[in-house]
KEDOPA-854058 format. One record per residue (C-alpha): residue number from 0; residue in one letter; y, z, x. Coordinates in nm, 2 decimals, m for minus. Each point is the difference from the previous one (the first is absolute). Layout:
<rs>
R num residu      y      z      x
R NUM      A      Y      Z      X
...
</rs>
This chain:
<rs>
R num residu      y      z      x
R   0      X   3.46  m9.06   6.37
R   1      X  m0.23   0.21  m0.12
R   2      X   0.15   0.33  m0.20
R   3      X  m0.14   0.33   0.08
R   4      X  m0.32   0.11  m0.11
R   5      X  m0.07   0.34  m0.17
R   6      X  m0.32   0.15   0.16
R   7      X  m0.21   0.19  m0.32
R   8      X  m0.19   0.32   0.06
R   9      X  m0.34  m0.03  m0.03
R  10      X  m0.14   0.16  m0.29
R  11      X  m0.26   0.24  m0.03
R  12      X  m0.34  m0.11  m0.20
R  13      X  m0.01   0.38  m0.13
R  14      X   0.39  m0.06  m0.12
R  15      X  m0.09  m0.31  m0.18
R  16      X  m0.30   0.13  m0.21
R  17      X   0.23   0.31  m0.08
R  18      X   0.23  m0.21  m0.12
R  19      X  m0.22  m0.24  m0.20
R  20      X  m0.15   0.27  m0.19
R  21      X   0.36   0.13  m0.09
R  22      X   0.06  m0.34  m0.10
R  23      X  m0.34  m0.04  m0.22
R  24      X   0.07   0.31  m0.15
R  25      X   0.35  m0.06  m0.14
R  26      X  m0.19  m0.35  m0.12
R  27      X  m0.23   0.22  m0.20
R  28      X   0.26   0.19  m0.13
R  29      X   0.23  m0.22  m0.18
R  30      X  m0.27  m0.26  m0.11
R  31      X  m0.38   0.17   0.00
R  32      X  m0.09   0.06  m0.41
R  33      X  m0.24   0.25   0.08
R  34      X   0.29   0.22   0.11
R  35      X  m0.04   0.38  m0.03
R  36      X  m0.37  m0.10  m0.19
R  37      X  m0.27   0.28   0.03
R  38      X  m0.29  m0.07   0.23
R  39      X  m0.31  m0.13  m0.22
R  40      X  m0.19   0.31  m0.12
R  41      X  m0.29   0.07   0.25
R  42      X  m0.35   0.04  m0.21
R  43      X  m0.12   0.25   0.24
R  44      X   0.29   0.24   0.00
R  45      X  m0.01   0.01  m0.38
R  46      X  m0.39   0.07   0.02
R  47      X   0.16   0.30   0.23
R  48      X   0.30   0.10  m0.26
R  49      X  m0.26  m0.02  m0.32
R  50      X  m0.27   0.26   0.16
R  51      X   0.24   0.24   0.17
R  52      X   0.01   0.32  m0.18
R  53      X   0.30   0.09  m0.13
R  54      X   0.14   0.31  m0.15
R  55      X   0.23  m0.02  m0.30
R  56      X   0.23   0.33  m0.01
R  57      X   0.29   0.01  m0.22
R  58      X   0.05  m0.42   0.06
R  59      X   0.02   0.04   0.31
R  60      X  m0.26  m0.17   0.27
R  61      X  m0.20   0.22   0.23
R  62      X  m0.29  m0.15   0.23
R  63      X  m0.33   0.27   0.03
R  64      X  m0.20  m0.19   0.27
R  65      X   0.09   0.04   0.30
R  66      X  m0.27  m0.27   0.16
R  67      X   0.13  m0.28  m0.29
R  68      X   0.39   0.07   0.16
R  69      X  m0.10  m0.06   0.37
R  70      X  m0.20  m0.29  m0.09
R  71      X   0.30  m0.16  m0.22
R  72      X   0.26   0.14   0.27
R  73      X  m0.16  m0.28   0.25
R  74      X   0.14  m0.34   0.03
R  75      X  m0.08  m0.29  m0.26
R  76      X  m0.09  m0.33   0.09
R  77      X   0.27  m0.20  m0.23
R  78      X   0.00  m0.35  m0.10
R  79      X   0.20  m0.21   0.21
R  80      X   0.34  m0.11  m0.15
R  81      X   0.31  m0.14   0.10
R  82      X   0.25   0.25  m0.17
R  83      X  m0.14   0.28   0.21
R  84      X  m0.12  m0.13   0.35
R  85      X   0.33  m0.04   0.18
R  86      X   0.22   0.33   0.10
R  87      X   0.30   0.13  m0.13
R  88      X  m0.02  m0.18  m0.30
R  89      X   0.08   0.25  m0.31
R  90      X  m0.33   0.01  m0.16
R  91      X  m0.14   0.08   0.31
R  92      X   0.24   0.23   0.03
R  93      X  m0.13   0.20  m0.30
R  94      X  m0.33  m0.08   0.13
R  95      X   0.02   0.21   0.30
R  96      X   0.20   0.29  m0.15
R  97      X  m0.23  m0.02  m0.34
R  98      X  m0.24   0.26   0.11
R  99      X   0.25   0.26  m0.01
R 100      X   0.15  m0.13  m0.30
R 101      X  m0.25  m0.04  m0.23
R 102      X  m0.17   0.35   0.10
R 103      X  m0.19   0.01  m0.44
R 104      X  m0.17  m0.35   0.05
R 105      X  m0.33   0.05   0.09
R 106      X  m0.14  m0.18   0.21
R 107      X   0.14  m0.25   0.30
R 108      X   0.39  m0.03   0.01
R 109      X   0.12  m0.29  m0.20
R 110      X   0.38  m0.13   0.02
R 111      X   0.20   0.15  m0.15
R 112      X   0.22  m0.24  m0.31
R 113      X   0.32  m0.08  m0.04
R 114      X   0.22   0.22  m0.21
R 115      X   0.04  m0.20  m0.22
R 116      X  m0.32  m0.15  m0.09
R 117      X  m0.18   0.16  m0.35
R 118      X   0.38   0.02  m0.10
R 119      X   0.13  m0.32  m0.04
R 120      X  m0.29  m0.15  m0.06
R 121      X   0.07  m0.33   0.15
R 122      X  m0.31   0.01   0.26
R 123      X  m0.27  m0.05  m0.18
R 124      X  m0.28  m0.07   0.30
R 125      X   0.14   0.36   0.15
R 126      X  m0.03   0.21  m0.29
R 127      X  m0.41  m0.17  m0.03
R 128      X  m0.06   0.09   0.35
R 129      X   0.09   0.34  m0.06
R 130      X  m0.14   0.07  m0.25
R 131      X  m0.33  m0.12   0.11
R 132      X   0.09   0.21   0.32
R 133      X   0.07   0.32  m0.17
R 134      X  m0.21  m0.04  m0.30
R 135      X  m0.29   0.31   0.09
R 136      X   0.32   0.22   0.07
R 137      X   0.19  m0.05  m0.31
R 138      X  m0.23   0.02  m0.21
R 139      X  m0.11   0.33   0.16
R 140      X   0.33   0.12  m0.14
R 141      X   0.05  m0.10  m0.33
R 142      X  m0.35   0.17  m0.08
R 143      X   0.12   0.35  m0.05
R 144      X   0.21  m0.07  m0.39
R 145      X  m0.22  m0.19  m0.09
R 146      X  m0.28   0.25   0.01
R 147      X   0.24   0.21  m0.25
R 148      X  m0.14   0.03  m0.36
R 149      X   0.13  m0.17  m0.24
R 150      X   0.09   0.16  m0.31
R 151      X  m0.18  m0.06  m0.31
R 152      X   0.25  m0.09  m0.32
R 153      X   0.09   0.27  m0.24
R 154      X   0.18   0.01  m0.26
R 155      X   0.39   0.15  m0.01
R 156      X   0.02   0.34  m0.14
R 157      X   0.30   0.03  m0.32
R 158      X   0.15   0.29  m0.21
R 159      X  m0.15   0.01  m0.33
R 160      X   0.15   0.40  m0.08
R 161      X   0.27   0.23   0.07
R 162      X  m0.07   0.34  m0.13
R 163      X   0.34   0.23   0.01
R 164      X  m0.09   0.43  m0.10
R 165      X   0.11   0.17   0.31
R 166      X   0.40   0.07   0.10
R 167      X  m0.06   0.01   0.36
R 168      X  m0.13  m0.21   0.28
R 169      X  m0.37  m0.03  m0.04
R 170      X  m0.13   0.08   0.30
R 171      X  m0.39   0.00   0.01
R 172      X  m0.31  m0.14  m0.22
R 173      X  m0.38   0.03  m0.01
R 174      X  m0.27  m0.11  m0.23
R 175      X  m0.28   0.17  m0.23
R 176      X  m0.34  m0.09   0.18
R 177      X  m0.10  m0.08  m0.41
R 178      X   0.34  m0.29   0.03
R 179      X   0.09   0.09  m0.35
R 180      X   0.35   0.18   0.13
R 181      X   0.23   0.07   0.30
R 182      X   0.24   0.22   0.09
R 183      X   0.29   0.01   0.16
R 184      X   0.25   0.21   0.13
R 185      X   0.36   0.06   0.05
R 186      X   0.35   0.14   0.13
R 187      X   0.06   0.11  m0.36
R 188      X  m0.29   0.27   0.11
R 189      X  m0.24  m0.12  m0.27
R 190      X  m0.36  m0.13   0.01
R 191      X  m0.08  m0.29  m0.27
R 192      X  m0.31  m0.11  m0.10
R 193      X  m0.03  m0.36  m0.14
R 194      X  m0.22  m0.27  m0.21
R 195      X  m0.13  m0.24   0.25
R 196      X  m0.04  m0.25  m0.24
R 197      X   0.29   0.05  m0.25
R 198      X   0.19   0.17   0.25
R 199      X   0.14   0.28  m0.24
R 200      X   0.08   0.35   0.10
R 201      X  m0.33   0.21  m0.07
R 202      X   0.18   0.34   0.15
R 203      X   0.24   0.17   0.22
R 204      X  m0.04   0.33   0.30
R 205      X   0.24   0.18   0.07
R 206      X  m0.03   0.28   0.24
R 207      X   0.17  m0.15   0.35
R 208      X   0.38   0.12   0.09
R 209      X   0.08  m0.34   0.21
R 210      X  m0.13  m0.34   0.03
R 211      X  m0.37  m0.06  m0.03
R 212      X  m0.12  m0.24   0.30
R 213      X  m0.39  m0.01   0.01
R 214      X  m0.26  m0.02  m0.27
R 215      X  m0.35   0.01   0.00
R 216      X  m0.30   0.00  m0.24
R 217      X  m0.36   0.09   0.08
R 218      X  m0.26  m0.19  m0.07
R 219      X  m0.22   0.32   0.00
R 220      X   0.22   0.24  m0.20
R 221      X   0.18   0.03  m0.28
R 222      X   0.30   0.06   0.19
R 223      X   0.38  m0.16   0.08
R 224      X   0.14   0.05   0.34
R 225      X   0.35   0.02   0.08
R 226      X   0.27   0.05   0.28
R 227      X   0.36   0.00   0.00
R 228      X   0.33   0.05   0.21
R 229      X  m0.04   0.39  m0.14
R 230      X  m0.23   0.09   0.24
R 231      X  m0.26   0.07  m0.26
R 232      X  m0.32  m0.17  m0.02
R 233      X  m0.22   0.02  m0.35
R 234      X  m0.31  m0.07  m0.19
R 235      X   0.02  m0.07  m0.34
R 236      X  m0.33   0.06  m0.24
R 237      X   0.01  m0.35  m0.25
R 238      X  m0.21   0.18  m0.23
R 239      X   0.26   0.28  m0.04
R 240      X   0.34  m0.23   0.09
R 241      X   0.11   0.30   0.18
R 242      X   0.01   0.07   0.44
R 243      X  m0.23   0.25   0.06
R 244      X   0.02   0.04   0.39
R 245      X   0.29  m0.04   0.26
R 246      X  m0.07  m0.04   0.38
R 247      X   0.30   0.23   0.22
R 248      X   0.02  m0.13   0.35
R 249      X   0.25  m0.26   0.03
R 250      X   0.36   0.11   0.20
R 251      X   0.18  m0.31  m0.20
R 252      X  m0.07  m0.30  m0.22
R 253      X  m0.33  m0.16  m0.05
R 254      X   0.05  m0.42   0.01
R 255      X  m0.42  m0.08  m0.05
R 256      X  m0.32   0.09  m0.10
R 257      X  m0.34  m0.10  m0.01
R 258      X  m0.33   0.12  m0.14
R 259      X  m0.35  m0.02   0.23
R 260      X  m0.23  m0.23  m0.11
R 261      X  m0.28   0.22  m0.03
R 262      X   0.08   0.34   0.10
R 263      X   0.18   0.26  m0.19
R 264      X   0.32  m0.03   0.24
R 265      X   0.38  m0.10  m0.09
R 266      X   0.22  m0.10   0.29
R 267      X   0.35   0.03   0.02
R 268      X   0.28  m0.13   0.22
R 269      X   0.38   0.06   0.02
R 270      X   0.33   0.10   0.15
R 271      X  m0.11   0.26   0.22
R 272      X  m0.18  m0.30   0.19
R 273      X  m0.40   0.15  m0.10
R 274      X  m0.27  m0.09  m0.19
R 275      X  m0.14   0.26  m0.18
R 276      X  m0.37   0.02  m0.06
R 277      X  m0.09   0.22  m0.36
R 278      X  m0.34   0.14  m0.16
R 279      X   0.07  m0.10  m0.36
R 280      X  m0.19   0.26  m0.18
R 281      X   0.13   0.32   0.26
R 282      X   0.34  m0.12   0.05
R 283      X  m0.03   0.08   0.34
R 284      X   0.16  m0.16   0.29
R 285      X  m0.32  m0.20   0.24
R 286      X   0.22  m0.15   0.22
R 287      X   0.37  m0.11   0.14
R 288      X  m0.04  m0.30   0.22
R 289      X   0.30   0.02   0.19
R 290      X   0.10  m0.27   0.24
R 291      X   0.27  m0.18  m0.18
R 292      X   0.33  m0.01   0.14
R 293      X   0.21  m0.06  m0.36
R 294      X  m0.06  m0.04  m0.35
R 295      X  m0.43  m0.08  m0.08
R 296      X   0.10  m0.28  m0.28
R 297      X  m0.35  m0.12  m0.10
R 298      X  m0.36   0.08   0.01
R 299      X  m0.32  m0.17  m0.06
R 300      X  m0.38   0.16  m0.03
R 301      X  m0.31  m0.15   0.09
R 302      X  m0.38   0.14  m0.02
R 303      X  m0.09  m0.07   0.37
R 304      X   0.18   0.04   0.32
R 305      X   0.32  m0.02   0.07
R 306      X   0.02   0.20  m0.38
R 307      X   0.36   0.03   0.01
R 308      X   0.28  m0.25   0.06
R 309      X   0.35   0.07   0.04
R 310      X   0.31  m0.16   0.01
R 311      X   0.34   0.14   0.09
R 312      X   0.40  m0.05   0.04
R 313      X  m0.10   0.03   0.42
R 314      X  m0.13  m0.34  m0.05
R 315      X  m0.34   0.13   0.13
R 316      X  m0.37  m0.03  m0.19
R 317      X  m0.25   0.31   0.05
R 318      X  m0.33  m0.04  m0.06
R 319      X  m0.16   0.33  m0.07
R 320      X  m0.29   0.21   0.10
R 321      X  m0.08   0.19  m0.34
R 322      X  m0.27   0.21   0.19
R 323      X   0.23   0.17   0.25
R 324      X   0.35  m0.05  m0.16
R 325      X   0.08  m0.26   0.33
R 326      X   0.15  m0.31   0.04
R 327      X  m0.27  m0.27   0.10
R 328      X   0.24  m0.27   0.09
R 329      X   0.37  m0.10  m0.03
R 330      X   0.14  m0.37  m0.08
R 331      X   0.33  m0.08   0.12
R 332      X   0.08  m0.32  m0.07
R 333      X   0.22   0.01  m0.28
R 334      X   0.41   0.06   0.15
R 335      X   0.08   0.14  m0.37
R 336      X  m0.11   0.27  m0.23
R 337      X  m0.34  m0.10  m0.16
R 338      X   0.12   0.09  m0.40
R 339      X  m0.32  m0.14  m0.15
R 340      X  m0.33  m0.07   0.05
R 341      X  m0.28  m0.18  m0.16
R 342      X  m0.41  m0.02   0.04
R 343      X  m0.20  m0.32  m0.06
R 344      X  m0.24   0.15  m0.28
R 345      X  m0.28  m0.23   0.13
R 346      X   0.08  m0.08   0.36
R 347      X  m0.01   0.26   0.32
R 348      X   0.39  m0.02   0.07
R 349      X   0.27   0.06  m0.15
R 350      X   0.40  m0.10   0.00
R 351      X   0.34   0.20   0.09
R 352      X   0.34  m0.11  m0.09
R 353      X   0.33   0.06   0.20
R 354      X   0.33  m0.15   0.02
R 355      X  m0.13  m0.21   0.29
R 356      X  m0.25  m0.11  m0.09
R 357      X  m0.36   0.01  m0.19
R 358      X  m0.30   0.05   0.17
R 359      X  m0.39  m0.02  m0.03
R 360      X  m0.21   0.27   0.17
R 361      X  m0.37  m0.02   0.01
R 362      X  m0.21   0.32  m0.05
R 363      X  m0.14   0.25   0.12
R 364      X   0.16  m0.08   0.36
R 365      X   0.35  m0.11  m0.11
R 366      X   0.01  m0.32   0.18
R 367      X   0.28  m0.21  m0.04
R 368      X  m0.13  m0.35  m0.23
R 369      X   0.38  m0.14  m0.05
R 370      X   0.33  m0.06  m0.15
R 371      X   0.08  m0.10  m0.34
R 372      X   0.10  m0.38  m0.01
R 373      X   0.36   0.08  m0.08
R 374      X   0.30   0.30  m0.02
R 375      X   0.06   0.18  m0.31
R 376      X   0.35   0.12   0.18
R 377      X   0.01   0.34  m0.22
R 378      X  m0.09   0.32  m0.01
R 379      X  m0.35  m0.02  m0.15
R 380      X  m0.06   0.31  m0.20
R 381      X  m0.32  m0.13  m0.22
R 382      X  m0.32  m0.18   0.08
R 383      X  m0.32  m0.12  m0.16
R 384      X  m0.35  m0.19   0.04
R 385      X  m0.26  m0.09  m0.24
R 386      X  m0.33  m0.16   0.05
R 387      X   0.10  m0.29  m0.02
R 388      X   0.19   0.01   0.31
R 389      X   0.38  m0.01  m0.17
R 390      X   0.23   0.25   0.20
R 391      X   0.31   0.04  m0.17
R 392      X   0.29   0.19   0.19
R 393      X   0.29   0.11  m0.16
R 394      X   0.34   0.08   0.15
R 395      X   0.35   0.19  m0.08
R 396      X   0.19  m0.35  m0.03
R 397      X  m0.24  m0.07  m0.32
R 398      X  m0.21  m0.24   0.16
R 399      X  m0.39  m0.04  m0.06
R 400      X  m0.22  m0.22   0.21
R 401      X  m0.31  m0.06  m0.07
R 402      X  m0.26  m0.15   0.32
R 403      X  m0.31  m0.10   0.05
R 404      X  m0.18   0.31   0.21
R 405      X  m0.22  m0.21   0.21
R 406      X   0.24  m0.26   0.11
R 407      X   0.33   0.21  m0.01
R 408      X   0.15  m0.32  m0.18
R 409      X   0.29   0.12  m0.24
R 410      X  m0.09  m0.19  m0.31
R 411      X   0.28   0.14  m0.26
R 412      X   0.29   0.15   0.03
R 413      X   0.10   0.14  m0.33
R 414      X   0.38   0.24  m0.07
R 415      X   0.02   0.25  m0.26
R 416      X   0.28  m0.02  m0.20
R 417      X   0.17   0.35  m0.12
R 418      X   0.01   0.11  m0.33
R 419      X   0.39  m0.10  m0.21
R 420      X   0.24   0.27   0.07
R 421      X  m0.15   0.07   0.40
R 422      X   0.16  m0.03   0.33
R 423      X  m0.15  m0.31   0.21
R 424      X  m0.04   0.24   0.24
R 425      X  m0.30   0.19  m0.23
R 426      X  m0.27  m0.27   0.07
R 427      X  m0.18   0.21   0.27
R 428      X  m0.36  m0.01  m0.07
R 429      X  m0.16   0.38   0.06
R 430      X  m0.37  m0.03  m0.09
R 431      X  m0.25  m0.26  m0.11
R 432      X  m0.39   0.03  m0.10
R 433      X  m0.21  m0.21  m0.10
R 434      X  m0.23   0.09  m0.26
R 435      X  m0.42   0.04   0.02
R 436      X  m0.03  m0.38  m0.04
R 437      X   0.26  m0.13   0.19
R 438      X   0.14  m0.23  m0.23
R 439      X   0.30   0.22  m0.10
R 440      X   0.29   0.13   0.25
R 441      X   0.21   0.26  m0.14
R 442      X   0.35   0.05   0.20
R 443      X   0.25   0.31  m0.05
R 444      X   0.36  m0.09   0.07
R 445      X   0.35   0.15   0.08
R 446      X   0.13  m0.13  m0.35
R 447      X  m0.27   0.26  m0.15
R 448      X  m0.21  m0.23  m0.14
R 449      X  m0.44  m0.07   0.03
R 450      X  m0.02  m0.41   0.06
R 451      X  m0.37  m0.13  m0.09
R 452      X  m0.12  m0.31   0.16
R 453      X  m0.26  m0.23   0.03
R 454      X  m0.07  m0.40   0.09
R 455      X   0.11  m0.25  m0.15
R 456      X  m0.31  m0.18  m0.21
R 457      X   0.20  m0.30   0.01
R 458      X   0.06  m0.07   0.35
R 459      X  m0.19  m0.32   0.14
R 460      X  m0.03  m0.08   0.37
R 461      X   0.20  m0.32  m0.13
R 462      X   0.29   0.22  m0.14
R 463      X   0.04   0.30   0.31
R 464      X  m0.18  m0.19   0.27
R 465      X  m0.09   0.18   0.31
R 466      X   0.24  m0.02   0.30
R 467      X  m0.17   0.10   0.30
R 468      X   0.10  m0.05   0.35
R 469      X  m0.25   0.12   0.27
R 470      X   0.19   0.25   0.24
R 471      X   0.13  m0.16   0.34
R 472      X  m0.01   0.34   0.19
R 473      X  m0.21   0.34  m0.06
R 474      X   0.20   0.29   0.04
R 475      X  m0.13   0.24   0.19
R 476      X   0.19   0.31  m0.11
</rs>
């Protein structure tokens, strides 16, 4: 007898193929090698990506054209492959979410890759297909250091003299426009005047009842300018070795001065946060720029426009209309007091110093050019160029660095050492000049000593080669 037969629901064609292509993909899957592979680039679309305009700002990617997007916003024709044409799989997963993903690639949406591919390194065929993908793109982005300039080798700078005189901190220095002496002066309230060459005390001032913080000699007179914490400004007559004028005006201490390149004009800044303008000869008062909100801690003069430059403990820099006594425009990107200043002697910009940072300004306009390469991390109370583009910055922990001006590349970093008998906390560097050549630097310390230095004839590329890394990022600020 027959046992009972089990009737079967018939089955859908629609069902079936649903369920085939489940079944095909799974197959694919576990066993398919091309796996998660990229689509084969598309000769066209990279024809697209290689002339579309792009706009590099600050590494990122920003697309100009507007026809060149809607053109590459429309559908590619793709090569066929196996890996992508069936749904659900989970490259085609990143294949249909990949235009919102990759949002920076120009041109049409590729897959996105794995995680972990680029990382492990075990795909080799992936990481070639992407990079033949993305090559236009990337290479787009690794342009901006290597435009940077590369710094030409110098030679490190060494201590070949310490001259010891004064009994104070020595607090400013300039040099003879004839570079047969300096002078320099201190918190013991004298003015010395020394041998360039030998570096032996020639003669000593005295006239100034507190520190003496700015010097200055004219290249047009035979006159000494000086400024100190006393309030008193005054011109000395080298012919004479006596001060034959004092300029009255200042409410507290003077902290910088400066001489006009061509006029017969001093300037003057200090505590009582102006710059004073004075008529040599007359004495008289020509101008108080006011604007400051503290402490005006260095000046610099030029012949043309802006014709005075200050810098000040409100971390601000005011350039300065000379006609009209007005401010012509006011930098603020410094976030700490600008203590010192210096002006390429060749070049239309110039350099400011701050416990944040040190920064390049072009002239007349003030634009921002860039950072220095690295952080001093002190308060930077000195600062120098010469023509041959060495800056050299000196701080109140007792470091100098020496960098290349063009690049901004630190190239030495060089610490004073105090004199026997001195605190380790007296290696704050005050001043430093260079002299007329350039090939000297003269540094006045808290240990009251004069350190004379100059590069090191024996130096080879071999010995101190140059390490140079091209900066990643350009900061802005």
């Amino acid at each position: 007898m027959p046992g009972p037969t089990l009737e079967m629901e018939p089955v859908e064609p629609q069902s079936l193929k649903k369920l085939s292509f489940k079944s095909l993909k799974r197959t694919l899957d576990l066993f398919c090698p091309a796996h998660g592979r990229l689509a084969p680039p598309d000769p066209e679309s990279k024809k697209l990506r290689i002339s579309h305009k792009v706009n590099v700002e600050y590494g990122g990617i920003k697309t100009t054209s507007q026809p060149h997007r809607q053109a590459n916003s429309a559908p590619q024709p793709l090569v066929p492959s196996n890996a992508l044409a069936l749904p659900g799989s989970e490259g085609s997963r990143d294949a249909q979410t990949g235009g919102a993903q990759n949002a920076l690639v120009v041109g049409p949406s590729v897959p996105k890759p794995p995680n972990d591919v680029g990382v492990s390194g075990k795909s080799t065929d992936i990481i070639s297909a992407r990079g033949s993908e993305r090559l236009s793109t990337s290479a787009i982005m690794e342009r901006i250091p290597s435009k940077w300039p590369r710094p030409v080798w110098r030679p490190p700078w060494k201590n070949y003299r310490v001259i010891s005189g004064h009994l104070g901190w020595v607090r400013s220095v300039a040099f003879d426009p004839s570079n047969t002496w300096f002078c320099t002066g201190s918190a013991d309230r004298t003015i010395k005047i020394w041998d360039v060459g030998s570096g032996r005390l020639k003669l000593t001032l005295t006239g100034h009842i507190e520190q003496i913080r700015g010097l200055a000699v004219s290249n047009r007179h035979t006159y000494m300018f000086s400024a100190g914490d006393d309030k008193q400004v005054k011109c000395w007559d080298l012919e004479q070795n006596k001060a034959i004028r004092s300029y009255h005006g200042h409410l507290s201490g003077v902290y910088c001065l400066a001489l006009h390149p061509t006029l017969d004009v001093l300037l003057t800044g200090g505590r009582d946060s102006v710059c004073r303008v004075w008529d040599i000869r007359t004495k008289t008062q020509i101008f108080a720029l006011s604007g400051h909100e503290n402490s005006v801690c260095s000046v610099f003069t030029r012949p043309t426009d802006p014709q005075v430059v200050t810098g000040s403990h409100d971390s601000t820099i005011k350039f300065w209309d000379l006609r009209y006594g007005k401010t012509m425009t006011t930098l603020t990107h410094h976030k700490k007091s600008v203590r010192a200043m210096a002006m390429h002697p060749k070049e239309n910009c110039f350099a400011s110093a701050s416990a944040d940072n040190i920064k390049k300004f072009n002239l007349p306009k003030g634009e921002f050019l860039h950072n220095m390469l690295s952080q001093q991390r002190t308060i930077i109370n000195a600062m120098a160029v010469n023509e041959e583009g060495v800056l050299v910055t000196g701080g109140d922990n007792g470091s100098l660095w020496f960098w290349d001006w063009k690049s901004g590349h630190n190239f030495q970093q060089a610490q004073t050492i105090v004199q026997p008998g001195s605190l380790d906390s007296e290696a704050g560097i005050y001043a430093a000049s260079y002299d007329i050549t350039g090939s000297r630097l003269v540094t006045c310390e808290a240990d009251k000593t004069i350190k004379m230095w100059k590069e090191d004839e024996t130096a080879t590329e071999e010995t101190h080669p140059l390490n140079f890394r091209p900066p990643k990022d350009i900061r802005r600020y």
